[in-house]
C-alpha positions in Angstrom: 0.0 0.0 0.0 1.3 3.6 -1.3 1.3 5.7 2.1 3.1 8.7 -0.1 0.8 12.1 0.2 -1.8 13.1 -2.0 -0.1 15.3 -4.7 -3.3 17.6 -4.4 -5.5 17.6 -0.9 -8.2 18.9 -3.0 -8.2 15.9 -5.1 -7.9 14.1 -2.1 -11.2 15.2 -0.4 -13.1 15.1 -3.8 -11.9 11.1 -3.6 -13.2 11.0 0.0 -16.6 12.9 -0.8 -17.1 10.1 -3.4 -16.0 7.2 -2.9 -16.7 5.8 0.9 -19.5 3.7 2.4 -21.6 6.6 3.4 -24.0 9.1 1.3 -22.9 12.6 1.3 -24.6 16.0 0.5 -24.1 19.4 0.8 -27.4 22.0 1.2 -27.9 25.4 1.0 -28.9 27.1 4.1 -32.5 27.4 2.5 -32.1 23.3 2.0 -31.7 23.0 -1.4 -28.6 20.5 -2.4 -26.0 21.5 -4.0 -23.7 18.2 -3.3 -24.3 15.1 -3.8 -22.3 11.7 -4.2 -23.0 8.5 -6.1 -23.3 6.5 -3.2 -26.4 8.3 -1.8 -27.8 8.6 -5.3 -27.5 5.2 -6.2 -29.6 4.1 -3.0 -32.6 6.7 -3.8 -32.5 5.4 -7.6 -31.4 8.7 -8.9 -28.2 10.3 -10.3 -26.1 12.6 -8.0 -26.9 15.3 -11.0 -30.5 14.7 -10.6 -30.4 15.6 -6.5 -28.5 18.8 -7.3 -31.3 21.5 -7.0 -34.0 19.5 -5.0 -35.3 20.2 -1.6 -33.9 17.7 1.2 -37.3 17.5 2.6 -38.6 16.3 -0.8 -36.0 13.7 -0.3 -37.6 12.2 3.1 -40.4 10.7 4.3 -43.2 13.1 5.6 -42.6 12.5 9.0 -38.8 13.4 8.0 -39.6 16.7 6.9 -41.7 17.1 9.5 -38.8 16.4 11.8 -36.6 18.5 10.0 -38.6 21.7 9.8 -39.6 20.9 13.5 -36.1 19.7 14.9 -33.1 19.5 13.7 -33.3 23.3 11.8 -33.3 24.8 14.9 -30.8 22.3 16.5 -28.3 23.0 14.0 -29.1 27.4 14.3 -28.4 26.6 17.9 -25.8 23.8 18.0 -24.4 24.2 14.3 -24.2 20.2 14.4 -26.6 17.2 15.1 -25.6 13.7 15.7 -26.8 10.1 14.3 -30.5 11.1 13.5 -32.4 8.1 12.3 -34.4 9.2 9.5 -36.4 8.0 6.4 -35.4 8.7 2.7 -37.4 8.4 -0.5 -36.6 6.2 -3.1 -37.5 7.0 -6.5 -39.7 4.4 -6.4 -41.5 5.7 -3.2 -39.6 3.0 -1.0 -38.4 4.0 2.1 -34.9 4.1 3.1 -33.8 4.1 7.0 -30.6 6.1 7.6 -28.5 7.4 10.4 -27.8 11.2 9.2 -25.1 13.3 10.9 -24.7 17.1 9.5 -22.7 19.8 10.4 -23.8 23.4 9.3 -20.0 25.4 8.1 -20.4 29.4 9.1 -19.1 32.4 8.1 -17.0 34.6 10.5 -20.3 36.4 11.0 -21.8 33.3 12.5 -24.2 32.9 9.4 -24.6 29.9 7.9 -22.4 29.2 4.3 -24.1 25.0 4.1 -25.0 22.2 5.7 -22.9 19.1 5.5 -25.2 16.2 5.5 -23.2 12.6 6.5 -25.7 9.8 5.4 -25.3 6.0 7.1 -28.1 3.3 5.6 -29.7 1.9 8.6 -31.7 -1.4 6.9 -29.5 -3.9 8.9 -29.1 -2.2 12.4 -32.7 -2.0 12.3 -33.6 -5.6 11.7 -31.3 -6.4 13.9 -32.6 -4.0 16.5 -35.5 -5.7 15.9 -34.8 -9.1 16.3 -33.0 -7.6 19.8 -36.9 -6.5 21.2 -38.4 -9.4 19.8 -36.2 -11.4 21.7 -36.5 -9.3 24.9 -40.0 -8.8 25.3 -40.2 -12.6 24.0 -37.6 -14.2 27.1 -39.4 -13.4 30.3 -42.8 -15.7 28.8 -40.5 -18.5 27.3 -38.2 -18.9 30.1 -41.5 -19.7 32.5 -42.3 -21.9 29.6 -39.6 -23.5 29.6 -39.5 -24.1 33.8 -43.3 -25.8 33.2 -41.9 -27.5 30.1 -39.3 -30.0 31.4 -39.3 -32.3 28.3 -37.3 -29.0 26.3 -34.8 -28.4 28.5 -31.3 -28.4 27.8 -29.3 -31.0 29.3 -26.0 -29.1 29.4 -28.0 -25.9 30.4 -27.7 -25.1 34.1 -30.1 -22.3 34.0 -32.7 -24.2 32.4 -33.3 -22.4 29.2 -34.7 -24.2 25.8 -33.4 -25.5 23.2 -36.3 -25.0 21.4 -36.5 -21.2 22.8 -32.5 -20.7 21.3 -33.3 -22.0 18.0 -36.6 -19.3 18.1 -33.7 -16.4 18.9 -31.7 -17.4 15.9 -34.1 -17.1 13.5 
């Protein structure tokens, strides 16, 4: 692996803005985007050229928008930042998209606000597997007395008397 300097940072951060795991954009302060990378437009079905000039609330669900308007626009005039957000996106083909959504709003020396930088993590599997975690917890306390009243499914290794039958139900 090459660990030699970027010859230009600027080419540098355009690499980083567009190529890495997460969707980027960059917003106006009224919230239209300016930025967007390919990641985040492949996900909503749409080229990063075809996000340039919409509204991000037309890219969220209603209740996003809602949120937005409501929440994090006056976070970030207070704060100037806001931290893993869980939102929904729109897909092009009106499919929702869950995603973790970090931004950071850049300021003049004035203190007014130059753009919003918008750092967007898909959430589909920490939500299924967030899931699967309540499932499981609100599903235990009934199936462990099920399994004290139930001897014939008891473990025989198990010293606390759990199920096998109640593990294999947890792994699916």
């Amino acid at each position: 692996m090459d660990h030699a300097a970027p010859k230009n940072l600027q080419d540098d951060f355009e690499n980083l803005f567009e190529n890495t795991m997460t969707g980027n954009l960059v917003v106006s302060p009224g919230g239209i985007v300016l930025r967007a990378n390919g990641r985040l437009a492949n996900w909503l079905g749409q080229t990063a050229q075809e996000l340039v000039g919409k509204r991000l609330s037309d890219l969220l669900t209603i209740g996003g928008s809602i949120y937005l308007e409501t929440h994090l626009a006056p976070m970030l005039r207070m704060q100037g930042e806001f931290e893993e957000i869980m939102l929904e996106m729109r897909n092009s083909g009106g499919g929702k998209i869950p995603v973790l959504m970090n931004g950071f709003e850049q300021r003049d020396g004035a203190g007014q606000p130059l753009f919003l930088r918008l750092t967007i993590i898909r959430a589909s599997n920490r939500l299924i597997y967030e899931q699967k975690v309540t499932t499981s917890e609100t599903r235990s306390p009934r199936s462990t007395a099920a399994c004290a009243r139930s001897p014939g499914r008891h473990s025989a290794s198990s010293r606390r008397g759990s199920c096998r039958w109640w593990r294999r139900r947890l792994n699916e």
